[in-house]
MOPAC internal coordinates of N, CA, C and O (Angstrom, degrees):
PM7 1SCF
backbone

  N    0.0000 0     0.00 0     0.00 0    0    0    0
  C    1.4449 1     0.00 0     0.00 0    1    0    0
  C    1.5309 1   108.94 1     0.00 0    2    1    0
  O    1.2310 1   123.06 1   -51.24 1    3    2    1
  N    1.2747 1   111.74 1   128.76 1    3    2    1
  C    1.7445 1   112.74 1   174.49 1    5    3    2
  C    1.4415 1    99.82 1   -71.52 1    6    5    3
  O    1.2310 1   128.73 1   -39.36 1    7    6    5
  N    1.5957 1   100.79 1   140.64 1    7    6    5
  C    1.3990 1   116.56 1   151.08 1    9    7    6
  C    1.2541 1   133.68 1  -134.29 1   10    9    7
  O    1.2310 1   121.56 1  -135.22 1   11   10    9
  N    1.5524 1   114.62 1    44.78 1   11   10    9
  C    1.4022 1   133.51 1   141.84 1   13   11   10
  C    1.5735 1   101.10 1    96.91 1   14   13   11
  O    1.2310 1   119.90 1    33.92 1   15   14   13
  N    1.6888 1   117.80 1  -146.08 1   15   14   13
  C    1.0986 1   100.77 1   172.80 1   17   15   14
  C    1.7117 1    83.28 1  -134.99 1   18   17   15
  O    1.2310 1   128.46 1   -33.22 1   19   18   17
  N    1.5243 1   101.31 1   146.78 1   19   18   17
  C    1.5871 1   103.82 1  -159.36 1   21   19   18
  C    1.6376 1    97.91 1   -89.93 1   22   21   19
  O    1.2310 1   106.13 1   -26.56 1   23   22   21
  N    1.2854 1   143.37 1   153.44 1   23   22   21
  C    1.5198 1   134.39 1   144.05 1   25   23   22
  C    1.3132 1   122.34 1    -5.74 1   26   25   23
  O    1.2310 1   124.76 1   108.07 1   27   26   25
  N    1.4447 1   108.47 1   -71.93 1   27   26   25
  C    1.8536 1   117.96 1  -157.16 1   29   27   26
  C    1.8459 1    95.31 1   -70.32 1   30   29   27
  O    1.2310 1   115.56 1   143.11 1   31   30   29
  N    1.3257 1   126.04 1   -36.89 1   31   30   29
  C    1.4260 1   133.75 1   165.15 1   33   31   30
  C    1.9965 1   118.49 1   -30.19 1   34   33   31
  O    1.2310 1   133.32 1   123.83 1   35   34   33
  N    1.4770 1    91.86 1   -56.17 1   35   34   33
  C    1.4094 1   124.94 1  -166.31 1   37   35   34
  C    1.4961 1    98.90 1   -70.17 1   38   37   35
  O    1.2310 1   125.48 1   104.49 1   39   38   37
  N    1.4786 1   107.08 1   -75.51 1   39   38   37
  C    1.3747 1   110.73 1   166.56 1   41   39   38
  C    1.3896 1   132.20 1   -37.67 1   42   41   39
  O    1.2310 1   117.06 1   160.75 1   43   42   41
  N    1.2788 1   123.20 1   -19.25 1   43   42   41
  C    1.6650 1   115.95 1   176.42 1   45   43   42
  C    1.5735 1    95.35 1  -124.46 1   46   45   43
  O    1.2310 1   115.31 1  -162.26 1   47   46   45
  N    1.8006 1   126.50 1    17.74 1   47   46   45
  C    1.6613 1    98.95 1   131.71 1   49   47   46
  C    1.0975 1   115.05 1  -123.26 1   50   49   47
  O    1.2310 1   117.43 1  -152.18 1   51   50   49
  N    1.0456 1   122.50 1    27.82 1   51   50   49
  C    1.3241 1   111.64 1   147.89 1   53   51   50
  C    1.7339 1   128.17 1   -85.17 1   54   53   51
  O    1.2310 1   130.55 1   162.74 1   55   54   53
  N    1.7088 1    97.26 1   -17.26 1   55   54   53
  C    1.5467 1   111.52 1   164.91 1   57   55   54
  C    1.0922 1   111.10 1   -49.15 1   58   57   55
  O    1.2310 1   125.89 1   122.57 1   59   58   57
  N    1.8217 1   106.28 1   -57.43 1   59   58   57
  C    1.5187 1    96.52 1  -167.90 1   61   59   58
  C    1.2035 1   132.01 1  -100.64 1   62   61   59
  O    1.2310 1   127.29 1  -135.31 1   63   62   61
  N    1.5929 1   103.58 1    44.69 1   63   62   61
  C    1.3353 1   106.62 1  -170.40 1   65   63   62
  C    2.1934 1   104.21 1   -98.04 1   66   65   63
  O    1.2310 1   123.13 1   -59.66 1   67   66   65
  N    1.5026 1   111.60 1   120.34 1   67   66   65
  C    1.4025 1    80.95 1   171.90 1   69   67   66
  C    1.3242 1   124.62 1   -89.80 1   70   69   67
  O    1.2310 1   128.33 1   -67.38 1   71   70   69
  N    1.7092 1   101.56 1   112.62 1   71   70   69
  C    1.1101 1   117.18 1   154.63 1   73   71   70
  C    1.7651 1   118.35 1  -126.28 1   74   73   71
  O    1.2310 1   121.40 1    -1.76 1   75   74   73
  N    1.1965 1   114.93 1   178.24 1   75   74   73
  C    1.0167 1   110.90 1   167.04 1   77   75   74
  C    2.0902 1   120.91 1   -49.39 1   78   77   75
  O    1.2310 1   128.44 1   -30.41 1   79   78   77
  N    1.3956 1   101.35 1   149.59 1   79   78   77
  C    1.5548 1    93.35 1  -174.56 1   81   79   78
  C    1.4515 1   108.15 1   -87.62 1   82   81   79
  O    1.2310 1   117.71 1  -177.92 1   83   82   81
  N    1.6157 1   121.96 1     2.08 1   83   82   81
  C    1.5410 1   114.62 1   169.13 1   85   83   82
  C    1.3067 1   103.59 1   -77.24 1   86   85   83
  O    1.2310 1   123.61 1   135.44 1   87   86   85
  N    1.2609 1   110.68 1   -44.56 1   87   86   85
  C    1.7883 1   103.31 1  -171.78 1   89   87   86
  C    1.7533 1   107.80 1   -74.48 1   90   89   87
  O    1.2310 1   114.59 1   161.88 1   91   90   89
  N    1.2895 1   127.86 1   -18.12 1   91   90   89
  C    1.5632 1   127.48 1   170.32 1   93   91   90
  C    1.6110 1    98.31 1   -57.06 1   94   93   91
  O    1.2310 1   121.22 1   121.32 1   95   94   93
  N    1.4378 1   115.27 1   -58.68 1   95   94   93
  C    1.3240 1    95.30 1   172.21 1   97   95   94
  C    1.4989 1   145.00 1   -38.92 1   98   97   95
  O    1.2310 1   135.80 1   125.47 1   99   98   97
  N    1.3918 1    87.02 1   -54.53 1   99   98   97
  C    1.9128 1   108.16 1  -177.36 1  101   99   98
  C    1.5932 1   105.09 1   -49.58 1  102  101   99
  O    1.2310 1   127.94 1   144.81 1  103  102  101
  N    1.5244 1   102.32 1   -35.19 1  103  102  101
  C    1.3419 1    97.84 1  -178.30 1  105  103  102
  C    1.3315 1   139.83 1   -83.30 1  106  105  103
  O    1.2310 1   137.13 1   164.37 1  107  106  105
  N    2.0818 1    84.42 1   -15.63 1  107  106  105
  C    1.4426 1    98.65 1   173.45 1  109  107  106
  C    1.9746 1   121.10 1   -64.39 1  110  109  107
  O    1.2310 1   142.36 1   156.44 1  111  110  109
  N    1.4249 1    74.19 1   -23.56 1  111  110  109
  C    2.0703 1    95.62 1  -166.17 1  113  111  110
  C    1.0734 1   114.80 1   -71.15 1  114  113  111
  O    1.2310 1   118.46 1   155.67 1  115  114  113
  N    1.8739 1   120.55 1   -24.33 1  115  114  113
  C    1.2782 1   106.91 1  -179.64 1  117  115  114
  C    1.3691 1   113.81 1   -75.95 1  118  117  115
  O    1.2310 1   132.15 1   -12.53 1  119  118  117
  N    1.4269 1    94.15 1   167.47 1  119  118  117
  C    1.8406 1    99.30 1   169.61 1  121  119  118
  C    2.4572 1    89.30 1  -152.82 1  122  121  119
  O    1.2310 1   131.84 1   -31.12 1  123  122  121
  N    1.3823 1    94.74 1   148.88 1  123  122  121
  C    1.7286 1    99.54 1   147.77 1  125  123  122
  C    1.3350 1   105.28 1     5.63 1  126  125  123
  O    1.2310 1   120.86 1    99.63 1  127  126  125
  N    1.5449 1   115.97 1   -80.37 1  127  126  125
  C    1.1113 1   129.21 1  -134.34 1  129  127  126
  C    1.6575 1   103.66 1   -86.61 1  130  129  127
  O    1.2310 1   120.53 1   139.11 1  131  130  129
  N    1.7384 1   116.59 1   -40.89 1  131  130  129
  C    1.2575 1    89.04 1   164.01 1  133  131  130
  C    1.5946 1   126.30 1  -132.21 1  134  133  131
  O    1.2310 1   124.03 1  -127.21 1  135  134  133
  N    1.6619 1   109.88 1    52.79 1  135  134  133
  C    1.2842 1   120.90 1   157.78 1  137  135  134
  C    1.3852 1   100.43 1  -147.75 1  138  137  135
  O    1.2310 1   122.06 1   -56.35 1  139  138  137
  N    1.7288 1   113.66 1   123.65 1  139  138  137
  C    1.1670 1   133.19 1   168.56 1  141  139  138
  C    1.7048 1   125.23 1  -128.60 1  142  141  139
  O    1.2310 1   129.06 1  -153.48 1  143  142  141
  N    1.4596 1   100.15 1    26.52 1  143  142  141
  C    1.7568 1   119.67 1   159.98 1  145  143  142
  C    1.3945 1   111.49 1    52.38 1  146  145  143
  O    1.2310 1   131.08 1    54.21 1  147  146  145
  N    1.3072 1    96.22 1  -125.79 1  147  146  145
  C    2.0480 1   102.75 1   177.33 1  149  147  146
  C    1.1338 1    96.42 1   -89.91 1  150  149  147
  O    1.2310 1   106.36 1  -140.21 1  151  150  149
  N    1.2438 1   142.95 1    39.79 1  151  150  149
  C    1.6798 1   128.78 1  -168.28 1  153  151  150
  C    1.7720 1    97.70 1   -71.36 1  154  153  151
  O    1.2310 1   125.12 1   124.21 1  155  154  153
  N    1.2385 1   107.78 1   -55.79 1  155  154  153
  C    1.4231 1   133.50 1  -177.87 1  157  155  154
  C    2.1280 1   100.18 1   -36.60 1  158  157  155
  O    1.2310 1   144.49 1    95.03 1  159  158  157
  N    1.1445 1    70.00 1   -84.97 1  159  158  157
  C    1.7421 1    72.88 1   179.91 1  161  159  158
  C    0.9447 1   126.18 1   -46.32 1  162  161  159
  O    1.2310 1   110.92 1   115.73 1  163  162  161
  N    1.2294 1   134.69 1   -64.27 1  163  162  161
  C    1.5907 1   155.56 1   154.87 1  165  163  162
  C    1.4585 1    97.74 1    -9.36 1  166  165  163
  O    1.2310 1   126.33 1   125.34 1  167  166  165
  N    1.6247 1   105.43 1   -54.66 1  167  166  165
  C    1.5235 1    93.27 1  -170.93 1  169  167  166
  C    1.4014 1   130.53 1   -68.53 1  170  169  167
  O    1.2310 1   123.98 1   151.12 1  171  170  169
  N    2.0428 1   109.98 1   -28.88 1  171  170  169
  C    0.8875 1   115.44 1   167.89 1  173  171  170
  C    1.3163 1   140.25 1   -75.71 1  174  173  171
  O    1.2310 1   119.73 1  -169.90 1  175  174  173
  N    1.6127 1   118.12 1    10.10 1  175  174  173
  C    1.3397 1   125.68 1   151.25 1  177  175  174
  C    1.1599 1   116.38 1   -90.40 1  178  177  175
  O    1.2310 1   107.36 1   168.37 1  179  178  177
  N    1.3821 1   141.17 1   -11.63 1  179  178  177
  C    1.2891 1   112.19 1   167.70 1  181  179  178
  C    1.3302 1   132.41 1   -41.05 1  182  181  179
  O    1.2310 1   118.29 1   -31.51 1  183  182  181
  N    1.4376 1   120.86 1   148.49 1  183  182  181
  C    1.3676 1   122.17 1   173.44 1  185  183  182
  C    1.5662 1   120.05 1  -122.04 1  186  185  183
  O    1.2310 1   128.74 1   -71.67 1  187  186  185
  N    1.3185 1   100.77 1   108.33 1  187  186  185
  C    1.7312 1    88.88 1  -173.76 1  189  187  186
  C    1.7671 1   117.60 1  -110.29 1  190  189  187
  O    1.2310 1   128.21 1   -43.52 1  191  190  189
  N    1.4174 1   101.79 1   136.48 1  191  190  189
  C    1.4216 1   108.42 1  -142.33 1  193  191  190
  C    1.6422 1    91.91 1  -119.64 1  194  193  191
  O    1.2310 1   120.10 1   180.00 1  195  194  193

């Protein structure tokens, strides 16, 4: 059975990722709710035929 990817998982690779530690943050901060990328755009090219 999947069980997703948990917080404490997330949080220690994004530790060890080298990047800068401002952007480890940024990445820590998103969630769903407030990063949704090209969702916007993406949607407005669809073409339904």
């Amino acid at each position: 059975m999947a069980e997703g990817i948990i917080k404490e998982a997330l949080q220690q690779f994004v530790g060890e990722l080298d990047i800068a530690e401002v952007e480890k943050q940024r990445l820590l901060t998103m969630t769903p709710q407030n990063y949704i990328g090209q969702t916007i755009g993406l949607a407005r090219n669809i073409r339904i035929q």
